[in-house]
C-alpha positions as CSV (number, residue, x, y, z in Angstrom):
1,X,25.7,1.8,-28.6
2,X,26.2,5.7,-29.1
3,X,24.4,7.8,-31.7
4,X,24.6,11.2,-32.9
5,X,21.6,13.5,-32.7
6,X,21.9,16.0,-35.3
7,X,20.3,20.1,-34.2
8,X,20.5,23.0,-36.4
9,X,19.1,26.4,-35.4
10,X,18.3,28.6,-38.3
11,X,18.6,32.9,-37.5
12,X,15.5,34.2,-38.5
13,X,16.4,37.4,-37.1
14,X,18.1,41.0,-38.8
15,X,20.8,40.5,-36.4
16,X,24.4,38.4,-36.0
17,X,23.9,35.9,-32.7
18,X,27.2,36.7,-31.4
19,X,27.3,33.9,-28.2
20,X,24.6,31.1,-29.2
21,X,25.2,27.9,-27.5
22,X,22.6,24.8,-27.7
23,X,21.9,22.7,-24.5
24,X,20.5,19.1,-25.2
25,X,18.6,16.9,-22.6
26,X,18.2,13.3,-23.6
27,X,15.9,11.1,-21.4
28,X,17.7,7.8,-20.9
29,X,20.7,8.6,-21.9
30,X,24.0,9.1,-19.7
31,X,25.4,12.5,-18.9
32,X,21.9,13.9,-20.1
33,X,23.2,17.3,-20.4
34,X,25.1,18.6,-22.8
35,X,26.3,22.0,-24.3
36,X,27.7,23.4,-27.2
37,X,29.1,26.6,-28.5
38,X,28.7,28.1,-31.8
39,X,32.3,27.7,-33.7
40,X,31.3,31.6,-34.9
41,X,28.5,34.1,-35.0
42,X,25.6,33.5,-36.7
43,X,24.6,36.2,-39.1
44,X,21.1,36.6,-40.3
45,X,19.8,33.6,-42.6
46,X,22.2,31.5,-41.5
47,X,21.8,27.8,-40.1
48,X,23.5,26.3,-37.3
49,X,24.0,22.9,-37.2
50,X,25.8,20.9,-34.6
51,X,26.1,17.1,-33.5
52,X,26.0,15.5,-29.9
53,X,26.7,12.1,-29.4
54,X,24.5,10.5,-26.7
55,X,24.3,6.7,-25.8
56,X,21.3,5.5,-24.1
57,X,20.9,2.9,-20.9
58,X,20.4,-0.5,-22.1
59,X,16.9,-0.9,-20.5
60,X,16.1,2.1,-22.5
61,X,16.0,-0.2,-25.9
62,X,12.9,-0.1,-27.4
63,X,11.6,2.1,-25.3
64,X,10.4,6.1,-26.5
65,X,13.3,8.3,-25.7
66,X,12.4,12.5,-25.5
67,X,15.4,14.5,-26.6
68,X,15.1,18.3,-25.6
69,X,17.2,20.7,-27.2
70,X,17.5,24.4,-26.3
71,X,19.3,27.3,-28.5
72,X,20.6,30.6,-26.4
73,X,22.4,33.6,-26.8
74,X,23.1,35.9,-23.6
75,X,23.6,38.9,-25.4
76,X,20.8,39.1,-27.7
77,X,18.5,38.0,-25.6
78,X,17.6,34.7,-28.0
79,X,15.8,31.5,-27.3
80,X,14.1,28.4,-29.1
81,X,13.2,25.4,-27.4
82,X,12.7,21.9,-29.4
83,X,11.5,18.4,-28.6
84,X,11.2,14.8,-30.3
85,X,10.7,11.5,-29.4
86,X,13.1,8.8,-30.5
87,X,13.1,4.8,-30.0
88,X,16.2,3.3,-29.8
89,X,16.8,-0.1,-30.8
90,X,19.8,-2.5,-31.4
């Protein structure tokens, strides 16, 4: 069964992120890479928040799932990095 895994990136920064995009890697689940682009630029104090939809292996069930999710912008020069353990269960 697919689920959605929910990221937000908030811009700390006193600049707009023109180009952000977020890359997610998801341990057990197929396709494990994804990207996303922001819809627009990301002016300072504002959150991004985007979904991916990931469904995990059926001998993955029960088992701890680590979802990796990276934020980037080329142009400014931004990165964050994340991590989280799921479990997955019918």
């Amino acid at each position: 069964e697919k689920f959605k895994a929910n990221v937000k990136f908030e811009n700390k920064l006193p600049i707009t992120i023109q180009d952000g995009y977020f890359k997610i890697q998801a341990d057990g689940c197929g396709r494990s890479h994804k990207k996303q682009q922001l819809a627009s630029p990301l002016k300072p104090g504002e959150t991004a928040t985007v979904a991916f939809e990931l469904e995990p292996y059926m001998n993955m069930y029960g088992k701890a799932n680590v979802i990796a999710v990276d934020f980037f912008s080329p142009s400014t020069w931004v990165t964050a990095h994340g991590t989280t353990e799921i479990h997955v269960y019918k």
